[in-house]
C-alpha positions, 0 to 999 in steps of 0.5 A: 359463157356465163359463170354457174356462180349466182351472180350479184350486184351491189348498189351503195355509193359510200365505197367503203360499203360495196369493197367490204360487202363484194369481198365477202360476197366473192369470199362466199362464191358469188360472182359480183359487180359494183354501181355507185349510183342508180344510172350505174346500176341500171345499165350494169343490170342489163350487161351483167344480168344479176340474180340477185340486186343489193340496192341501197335505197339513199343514191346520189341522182335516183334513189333506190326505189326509183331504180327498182320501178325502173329495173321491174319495167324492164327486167322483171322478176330480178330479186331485190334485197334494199339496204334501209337506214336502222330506223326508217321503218317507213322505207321498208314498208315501202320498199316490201309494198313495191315488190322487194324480196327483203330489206337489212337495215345499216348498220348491218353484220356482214353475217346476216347480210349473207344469209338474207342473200342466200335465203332470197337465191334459195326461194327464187331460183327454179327449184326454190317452190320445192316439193313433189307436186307440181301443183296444189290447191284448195277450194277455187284457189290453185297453184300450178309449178309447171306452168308458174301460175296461180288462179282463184277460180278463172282469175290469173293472179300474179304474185312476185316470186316470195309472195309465190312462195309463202302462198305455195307454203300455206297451200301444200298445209291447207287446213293447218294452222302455221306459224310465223317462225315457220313460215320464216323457216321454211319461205325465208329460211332464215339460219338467225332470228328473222324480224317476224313483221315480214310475215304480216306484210306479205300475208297482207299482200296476198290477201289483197291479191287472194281475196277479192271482195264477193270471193270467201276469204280463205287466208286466215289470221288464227290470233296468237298460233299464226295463219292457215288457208281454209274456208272460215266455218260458222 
């Protein structure tokens, strides 16, 4: 029988690293188990089945991304949090372009790590979308709880589960204009300052896979407020 506690794996081959963060995992109630390098990780993924991957993305044989191609091939829909050097904004950008749900950069506070766990658990469990309607929409655009689908008229559009998520936001305030600390409030549910440019990405992600060209652009920057879903007037 599994354990009902959420289950994570932490990938880092510096193994001061993965005894500190498994320990205060475990401390916080999650069932966790440890690779040193990414061959590791990929066979503990299949064994343990995580709801959650930590992923550092500098490995000793593959690196942290080429695990997550790896893993998404077969193991799809399993939420990534990488573990970035502070600097390398490149290596999130493309970390988030990939498919990851989030990214902390080293070095990090124990604190903050936690809470990104949680806000990821949160927004990609079943009950994460929220919410008594199962589905919502407007204009020619619709999302659908039930089923687990998105459609832009006849078009089946498939997003990873925060890119669902954010859409999911922007729909139920279709016409409303909303904030990038709202939408990190109530997506990410951050408890600490979260880094506003996540939002910018995947806002960016969604109108590549919302709208296509010949198609009226319903996802719309409102310069200085933030972003809303409504067919541009005028």
């Amino acid at each position: 029988m599994q354990s009902e506690a959420p289950r994570i794996l932490v990938v880092d081959d510096e193994e001061s690293i993965t005894q500190l963060v498994s320990t205060v995992l475990r401390y916080e109630g999650f069932e966790v188990e440890c690779a040193a390098s990414g061959r590791a990780a990929m066979k503990l993924t299949d064994r343990f089945r995580p709801d959650l991957i930590v992923l550092d993305v500098m490995l000793p044989d593959l690196d942290g991304f080429e695990v997550y191609r790896r893993l998404s091939a077969t193991e799809p829909r399993v939420p990534v949090l990488f573990l970035t050097a502070k600097d390398q904004t490149a290596d999130r950008v493309h970390g988030l372009t990939l498919g990851a749900d989030d990214y902390v950069g080293k070095p990090f506070s124990l604190e903050e790590l936690v809470a990104r766990v949680r806000a990821i658990l949160r927004r990609t469990q079943p009950d994460a979308a929220g919410g008594s309607e199962s589905r919502v929409a407007y204009h020619d655009l619709s999302i659908d709880d039930d089923a687990h689908e998105v459609r832009r008229g006849d078009r089946l559009v498939q997003l990873t589960p925060t890119e669902y998520n954010l859409l999911r936001y922007l729909l139920v305030n279709a016409g409303r204009v909303v904030s990038k600390a709202q939408i990190l409030d109530h997506v990410w549910r951050y408890d600490f300052g979260g880094d506003s440019s996540v939002v910018e990405t995947y806002i960016s992600y969604l109108r590549k896979k919302i709208d296509q060209p010949g198609e009226p652009r319903l996802i719309q920057t409102v310069r200085g407020f933030g972003y809303a879903i409504r067919l541009r007037t005028g």
